[in-house]
N, C-alpha and C positions, 0 to 999 in steps of 0.2 A: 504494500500500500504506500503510498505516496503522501504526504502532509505537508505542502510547502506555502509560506505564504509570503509574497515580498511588496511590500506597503512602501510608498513614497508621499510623507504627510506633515502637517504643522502641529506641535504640542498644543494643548488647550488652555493646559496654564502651569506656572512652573511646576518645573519635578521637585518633590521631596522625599527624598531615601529615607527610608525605614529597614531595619531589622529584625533580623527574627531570634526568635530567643538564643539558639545556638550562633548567635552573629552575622549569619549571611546576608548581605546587602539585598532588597528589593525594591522595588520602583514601580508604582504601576502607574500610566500615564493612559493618555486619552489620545488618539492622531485624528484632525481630522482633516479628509480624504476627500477632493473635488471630484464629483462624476464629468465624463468627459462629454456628455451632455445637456439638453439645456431643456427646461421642465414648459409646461404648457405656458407658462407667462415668461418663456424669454429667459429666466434666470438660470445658473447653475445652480445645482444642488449640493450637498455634502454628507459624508457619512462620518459618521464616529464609531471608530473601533478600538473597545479596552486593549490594552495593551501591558505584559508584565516583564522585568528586566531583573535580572538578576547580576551579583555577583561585581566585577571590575567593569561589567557594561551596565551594569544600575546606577556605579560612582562616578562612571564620567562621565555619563548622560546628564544624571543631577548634579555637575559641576560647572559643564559648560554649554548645557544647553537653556532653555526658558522658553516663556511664552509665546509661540508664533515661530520657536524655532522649528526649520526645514532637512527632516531626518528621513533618510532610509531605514527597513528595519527588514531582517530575513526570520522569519520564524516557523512556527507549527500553529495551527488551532489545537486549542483545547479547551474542554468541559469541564463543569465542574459544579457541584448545588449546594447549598447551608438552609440550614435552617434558621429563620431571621428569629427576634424579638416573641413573634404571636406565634410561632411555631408553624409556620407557611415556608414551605420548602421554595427557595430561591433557587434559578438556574441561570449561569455566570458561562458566556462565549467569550475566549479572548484570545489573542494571539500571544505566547512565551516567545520572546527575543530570544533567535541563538548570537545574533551581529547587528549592531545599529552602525550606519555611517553618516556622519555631521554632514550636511548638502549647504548648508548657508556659506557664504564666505567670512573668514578666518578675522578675528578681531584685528586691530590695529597692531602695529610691530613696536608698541610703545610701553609693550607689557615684556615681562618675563616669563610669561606662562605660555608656555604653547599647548595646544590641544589636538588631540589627536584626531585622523579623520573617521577611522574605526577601529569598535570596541566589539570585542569577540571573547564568548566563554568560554572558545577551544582554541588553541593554534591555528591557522593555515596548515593543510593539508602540503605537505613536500611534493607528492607525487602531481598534482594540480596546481597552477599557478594560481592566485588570488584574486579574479575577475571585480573590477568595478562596478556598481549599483546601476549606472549609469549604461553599461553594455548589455544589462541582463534587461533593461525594459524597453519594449515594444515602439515606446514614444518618442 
């Protein structure tokens, strides 16, 4: 089976990292996603899709990115349900980051911080070179 899903979209509003008891960084952010067409009165539309980040690409998302910033992100769908407050079983669609890449262009050169362009919770593969966001989409 196949789970692949690769999203090019704007934060909703800043990220703030959180923790999990055993310390692992996570992030969960909101992207939203212009449709490439345009609705009965002329206008584009948009989607919002949860989004959750873990690990060294949760810390640098929520370092150097914010509100309106313009991220690529490759991940999987996945499911998930809670039980809320009144005991009504919630059902939760979102997509798990395995790699985000920063698409805005690079702050001023008047910092000392550079920022990377992407944040992965695996290495690059040796055998395979590391294909840009930018080759893999259609548009």
């Amino acid at each position: 089976m196949i789970n692949q899903v690769t999203l090019v979209g704007r934060l909703t509003k800043d990220p703030t990292v959180r923790y999990t008891v055993e310390g692992r960084p996570v992030l969960n952010i909101t992207l939203a996603l212009n449709r490439h067409y345009k609705n009965a009165n002329g206008d584009f539309e948009a989607d919002f899709v949860l989004c959750t980040l873990w690990n060294k690409t949760a810390e640098n998302t929520g370092k150097y990115c914010k509100k309106g910033s313009l991220i690529g992100l490759m991940g999987r769908i996945q499911t998930r349900y809670y039980d809320d407050a009144n005991g009504k079983r919630v059902y939760v669609t979102e997509v798990v980051a395995d790699s985000v890449k920063f698409m805005d262009p690079r702050p001023a050169s008047n910092t000392n911080t550079t920022r990377p362009t992407q944040t992965s919770n695996e290495p690059p593969s040796k055998e395979e070179p590391t294909k840009n966001l930018e080759e893999l989409l259609p548009f």
